[in-house]
VEXDREN-2710 file (C-alpha; in Angstrom, 1 decimal):
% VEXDREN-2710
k/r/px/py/pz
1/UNK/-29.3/-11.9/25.7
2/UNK/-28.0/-9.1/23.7
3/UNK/-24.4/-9.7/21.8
4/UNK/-21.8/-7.4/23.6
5/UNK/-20.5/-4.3/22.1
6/UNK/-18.0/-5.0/19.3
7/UNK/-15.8/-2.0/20.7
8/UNK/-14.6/-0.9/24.0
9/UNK/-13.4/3.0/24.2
10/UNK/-10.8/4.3/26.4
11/UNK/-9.6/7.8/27.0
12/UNK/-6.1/8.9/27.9
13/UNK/-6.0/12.9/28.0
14/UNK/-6.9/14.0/24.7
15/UNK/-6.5/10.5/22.9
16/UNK/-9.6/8.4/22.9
17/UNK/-8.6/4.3/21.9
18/UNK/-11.7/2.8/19.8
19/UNK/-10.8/-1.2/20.3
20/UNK/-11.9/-3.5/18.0
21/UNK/-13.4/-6.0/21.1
22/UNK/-14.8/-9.5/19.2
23/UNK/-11.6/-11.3/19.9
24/UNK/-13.2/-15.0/19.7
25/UNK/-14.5/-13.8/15.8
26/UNK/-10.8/-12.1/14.7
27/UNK/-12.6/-8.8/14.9
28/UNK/-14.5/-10.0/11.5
29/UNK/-17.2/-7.1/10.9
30/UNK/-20.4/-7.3/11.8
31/UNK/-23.5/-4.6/10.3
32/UNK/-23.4/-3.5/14.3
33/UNK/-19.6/-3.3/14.0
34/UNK/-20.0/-0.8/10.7
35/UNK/-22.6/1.0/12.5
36/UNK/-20.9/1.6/15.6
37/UNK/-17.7/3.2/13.6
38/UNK/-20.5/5.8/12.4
39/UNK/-21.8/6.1/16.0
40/UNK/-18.4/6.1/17.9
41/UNK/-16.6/8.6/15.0
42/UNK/-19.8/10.8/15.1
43/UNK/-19.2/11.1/18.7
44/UNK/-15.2/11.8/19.0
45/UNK/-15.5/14.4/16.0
46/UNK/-17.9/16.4/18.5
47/UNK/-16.0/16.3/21.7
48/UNK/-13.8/18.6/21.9
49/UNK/-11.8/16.9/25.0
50/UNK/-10.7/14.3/22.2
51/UNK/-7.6/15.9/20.0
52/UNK/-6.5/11.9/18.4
53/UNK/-8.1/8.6/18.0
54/UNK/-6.2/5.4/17.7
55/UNK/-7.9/2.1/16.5
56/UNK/-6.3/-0.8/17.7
57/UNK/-8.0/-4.7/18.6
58/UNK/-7.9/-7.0/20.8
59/UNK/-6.8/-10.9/20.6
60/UNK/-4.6/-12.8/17.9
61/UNK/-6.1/-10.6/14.7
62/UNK/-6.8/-6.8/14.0
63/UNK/-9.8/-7.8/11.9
64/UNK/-10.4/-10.7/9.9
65/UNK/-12.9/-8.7/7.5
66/UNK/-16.1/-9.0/6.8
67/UNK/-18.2/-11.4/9.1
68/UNK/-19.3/-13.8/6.2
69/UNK/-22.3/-15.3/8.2
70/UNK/-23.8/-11.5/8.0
71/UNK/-22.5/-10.4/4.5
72/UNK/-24.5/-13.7/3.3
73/UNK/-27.3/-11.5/3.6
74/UNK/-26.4/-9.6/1.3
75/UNK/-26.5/-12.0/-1.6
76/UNK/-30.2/-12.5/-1.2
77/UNK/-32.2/-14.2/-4.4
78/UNK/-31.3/-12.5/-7.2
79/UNK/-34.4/-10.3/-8.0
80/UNK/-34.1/-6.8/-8.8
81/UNK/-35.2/-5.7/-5.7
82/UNK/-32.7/-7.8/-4.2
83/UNK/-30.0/-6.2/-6.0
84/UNK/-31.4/-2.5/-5.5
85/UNK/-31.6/-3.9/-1.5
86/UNK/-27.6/-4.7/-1.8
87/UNK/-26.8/-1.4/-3.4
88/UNK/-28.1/0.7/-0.7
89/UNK/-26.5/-1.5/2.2
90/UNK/-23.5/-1.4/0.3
91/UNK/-23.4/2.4/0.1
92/UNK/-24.5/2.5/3.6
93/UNK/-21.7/0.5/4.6
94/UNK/-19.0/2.7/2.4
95/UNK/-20.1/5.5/4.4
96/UNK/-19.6/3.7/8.1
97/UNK/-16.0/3.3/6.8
98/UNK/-15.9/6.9/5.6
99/UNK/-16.9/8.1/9.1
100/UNK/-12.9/7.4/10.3
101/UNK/-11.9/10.0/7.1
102/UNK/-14.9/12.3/8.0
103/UNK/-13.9/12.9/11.6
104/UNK/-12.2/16.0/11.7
105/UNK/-10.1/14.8/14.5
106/UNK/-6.7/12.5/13.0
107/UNK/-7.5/8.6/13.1
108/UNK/-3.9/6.2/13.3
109/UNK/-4.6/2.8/13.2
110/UNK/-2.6/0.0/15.2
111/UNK/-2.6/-3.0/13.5
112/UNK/-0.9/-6.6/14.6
113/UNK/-1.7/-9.7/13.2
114/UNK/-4.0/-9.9/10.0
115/UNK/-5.3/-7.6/9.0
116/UNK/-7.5/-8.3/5.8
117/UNK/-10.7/-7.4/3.4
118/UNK/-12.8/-5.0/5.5
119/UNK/-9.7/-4.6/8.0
120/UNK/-7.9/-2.6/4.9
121/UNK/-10.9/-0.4/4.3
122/UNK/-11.0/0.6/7.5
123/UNK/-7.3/1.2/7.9
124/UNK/-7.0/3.2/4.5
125/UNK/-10.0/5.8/5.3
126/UNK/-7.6/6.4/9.0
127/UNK/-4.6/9.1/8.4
128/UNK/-1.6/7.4/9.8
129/UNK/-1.0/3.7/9.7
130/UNK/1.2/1.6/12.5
131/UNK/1.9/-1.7/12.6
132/UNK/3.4/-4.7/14.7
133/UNK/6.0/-7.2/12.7
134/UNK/3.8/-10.0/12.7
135/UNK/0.8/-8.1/11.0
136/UNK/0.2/-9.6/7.4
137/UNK/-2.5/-7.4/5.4
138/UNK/-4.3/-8.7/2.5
139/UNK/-7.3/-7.2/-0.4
140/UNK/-8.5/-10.7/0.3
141/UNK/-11.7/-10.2/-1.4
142/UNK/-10.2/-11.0/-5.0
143/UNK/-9.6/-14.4/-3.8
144/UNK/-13.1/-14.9/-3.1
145/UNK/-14.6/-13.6/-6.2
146/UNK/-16.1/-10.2/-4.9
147/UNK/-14.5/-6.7/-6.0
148/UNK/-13.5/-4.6/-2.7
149/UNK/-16.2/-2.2/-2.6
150/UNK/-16.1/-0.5/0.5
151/UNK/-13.2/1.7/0.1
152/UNK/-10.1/0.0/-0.5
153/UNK/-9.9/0.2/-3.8
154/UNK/-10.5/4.2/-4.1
155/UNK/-8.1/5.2/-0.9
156/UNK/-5.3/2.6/-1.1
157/UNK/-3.6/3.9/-4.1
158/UNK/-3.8/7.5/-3.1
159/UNK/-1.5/6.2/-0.1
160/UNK/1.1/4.6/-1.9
161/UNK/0.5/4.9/-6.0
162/UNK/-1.0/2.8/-8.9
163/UNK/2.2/0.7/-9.2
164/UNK/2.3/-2.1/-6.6
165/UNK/-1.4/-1.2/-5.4
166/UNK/-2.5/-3.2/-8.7
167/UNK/-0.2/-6.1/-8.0
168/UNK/-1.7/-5.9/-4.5
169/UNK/-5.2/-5.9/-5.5
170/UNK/-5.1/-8.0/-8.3
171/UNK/-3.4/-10.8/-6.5
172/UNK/-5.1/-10.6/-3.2
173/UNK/-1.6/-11.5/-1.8
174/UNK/-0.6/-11.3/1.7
175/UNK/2.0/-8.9/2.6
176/UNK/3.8/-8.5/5.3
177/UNK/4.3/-5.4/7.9
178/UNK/8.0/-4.7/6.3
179/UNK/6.3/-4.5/2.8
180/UNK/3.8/-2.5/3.6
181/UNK/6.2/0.1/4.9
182/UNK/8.4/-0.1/2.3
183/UNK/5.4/0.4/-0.6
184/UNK/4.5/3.5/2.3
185/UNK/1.0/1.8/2.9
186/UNK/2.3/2.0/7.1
187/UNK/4.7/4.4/8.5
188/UNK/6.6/2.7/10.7
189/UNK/6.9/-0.7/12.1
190/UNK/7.6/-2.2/15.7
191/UNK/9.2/-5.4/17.2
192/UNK/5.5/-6.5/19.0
193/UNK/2.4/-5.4/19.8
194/UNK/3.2/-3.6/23.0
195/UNK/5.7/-1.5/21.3
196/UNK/3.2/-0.7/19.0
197/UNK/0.5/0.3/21.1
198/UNK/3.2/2.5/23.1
199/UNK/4.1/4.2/19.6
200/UNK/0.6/4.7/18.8
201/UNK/0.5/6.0/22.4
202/UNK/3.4/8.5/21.5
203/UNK/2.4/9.9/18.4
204/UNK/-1.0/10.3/19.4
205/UNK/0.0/12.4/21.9
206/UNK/2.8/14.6/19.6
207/UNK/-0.1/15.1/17.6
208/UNK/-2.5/16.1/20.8
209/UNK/0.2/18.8/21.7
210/UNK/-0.6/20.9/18.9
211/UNK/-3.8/23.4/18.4
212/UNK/-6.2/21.3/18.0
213/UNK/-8.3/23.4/15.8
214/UNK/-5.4/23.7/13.4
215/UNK/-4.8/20.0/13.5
216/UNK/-8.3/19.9/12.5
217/UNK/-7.5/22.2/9.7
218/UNK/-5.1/20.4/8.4
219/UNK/-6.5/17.6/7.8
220/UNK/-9.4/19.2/6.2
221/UNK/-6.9/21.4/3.7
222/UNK/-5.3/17.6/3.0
223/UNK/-8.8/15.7/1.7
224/UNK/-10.1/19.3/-0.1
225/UNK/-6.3/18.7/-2.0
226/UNK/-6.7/15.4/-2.5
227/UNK/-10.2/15.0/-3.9
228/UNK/-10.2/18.4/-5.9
229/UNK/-6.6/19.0/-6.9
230/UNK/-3.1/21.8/-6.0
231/UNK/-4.8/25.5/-7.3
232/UNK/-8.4/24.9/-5.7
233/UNK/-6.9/23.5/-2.4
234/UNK/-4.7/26.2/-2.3
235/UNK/-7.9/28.6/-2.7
236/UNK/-9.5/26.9/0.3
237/UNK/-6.5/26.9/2.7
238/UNK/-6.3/30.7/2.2
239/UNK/-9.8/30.6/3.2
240/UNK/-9.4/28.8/6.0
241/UNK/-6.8/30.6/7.7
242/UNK/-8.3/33.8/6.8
243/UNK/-11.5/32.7/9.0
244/UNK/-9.9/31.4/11.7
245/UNK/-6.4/34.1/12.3
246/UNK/-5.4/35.4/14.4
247/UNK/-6.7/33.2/17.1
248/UNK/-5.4/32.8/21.2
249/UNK/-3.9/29.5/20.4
250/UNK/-1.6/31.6/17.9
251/UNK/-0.9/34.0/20.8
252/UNK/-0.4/31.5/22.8
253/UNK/2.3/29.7/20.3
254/UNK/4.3/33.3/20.1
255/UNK/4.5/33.5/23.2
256/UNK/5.6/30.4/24.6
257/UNK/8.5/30.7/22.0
258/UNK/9.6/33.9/23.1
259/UNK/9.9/32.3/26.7
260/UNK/11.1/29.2/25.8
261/UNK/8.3/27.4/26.7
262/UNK/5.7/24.5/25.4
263/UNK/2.8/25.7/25.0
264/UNK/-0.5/24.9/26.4
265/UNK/-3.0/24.6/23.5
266/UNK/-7.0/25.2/24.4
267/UNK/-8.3/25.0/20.7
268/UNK/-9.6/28.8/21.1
END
């Protein structure tokens, strides 16, 4: 008999949930976990009835990382084909993670309990970060002798700067929700896991509100910036808007403001 899908998708409006669903293994990751975030991201970047996604999990952990019964595997014997073999799974694996920054549509994560290892790879490559009090985060893989490698270690300290992200990564330490939004690694913190799924629930929607192809556009203006720097991202959002205006969703934004209305955005 097959093992069950590590996920279970939900869809309220224009926010679809992608839930982490292994609850008896912590969430740990499995190859068909990594996969499916290609297969499921692939899918919510192309529907254009989903505006949001929020991540969260089910049972007593977000994700306990990698599923070490699997990434055993990866070890193998030692030979250079071996090696060559780990490379390319490796890279394939960065680029399952990737698939949550790739999506053109904004990605917040909802994270209670730990959340560790893989857990923080896949929450750094997601825009916005919420948490629960009791969540505890950790770059656990230092403490087991293995250099993050899946994205943690080239997304993490473009979120909150070099400073603590060393400490953080050097130590493997747990930290706790309340430190994570003080260093600015989440935004904003709740008492327990239903307030945080309900302020997941909120934003999501705030964000769902707006014209969805310039929400899009944002966040595509945000990674050019990031990963090639002020003058030629402000090149490329000059392009952007020069493609794209006017557009009825800008008609639509005028003139719901000159009769004091919300708007109603179609993404045309």
């Amino acid at each position: 008999m097959a093992d069950p899908s590590p996920f279970r998708v939900e869809q309220e409006g224009h926010v679809a949930w992608l839930i982490l669903n292994r609850p008896e293994k912590r969430n740990a990751m499995t190859f068909d976990l990594f996969r499916g975030l290609t297969e499921h991201f692939g899918r919510f970047d192309a529907d254009p009835n989903v505006r949001v996604v929020v991540v969260r999990a089910e049972g007593k952990t977000f994700c306990a990382g990698l599923d070490l019964v699997e990434g055993a595997a990866l070890l193998g014997d030692g030979s250079a084909a071996q090696r060559e073999m780990t490379r390319w799974r490796l890279r394939e694996l960065q680029d399952n993670i990737s698939a949550a920054e790739r999506c053109r549509k904004p990605v917040i994560a909802a994270v209670h309990g730990h959340c560790v290892g893989g857990g923080i790879d896949l929450i750094s490559a997601c825009d916005i970060r919420l948490a629960s009090r009791d969540a505890v985060f950790s770059i656990r893989e230092t403490r087991i002798a293995i250099i993050a490698d899946i994205g943690t270690l080239q997304r993490f300290p473009t979120i909150v700067g070099q400073g603590l992200f060393r400490e953080l990564a050097l130590t493997g330490r747990d930290f706790t929700a309340e430190e994570a939004y003080r260093i600015g690694f989440i935004n904003r913190f709740y008492e327990d896991r239903e307030s945080l799924v309900q302020g997941a629930r909120e934003l999501a929607n705030e964000i769902a509100a707006n014209a969805p192809l310039t929400v899009q556009g944002v966040k595509e203006v945000i990674l050019f910036t990031r990963d090639n720097g002020i003058f030629p991202g402000l090149d490329f959002v000059a392009q952007k808007n020069a493609a794209v205006l006017p557009c009825e969703d800008l008609t639509e934004a005028v003139g719901a403001f000159m009769e004091k209305r919300k708007p109603t955005f179609t993404g045309n």
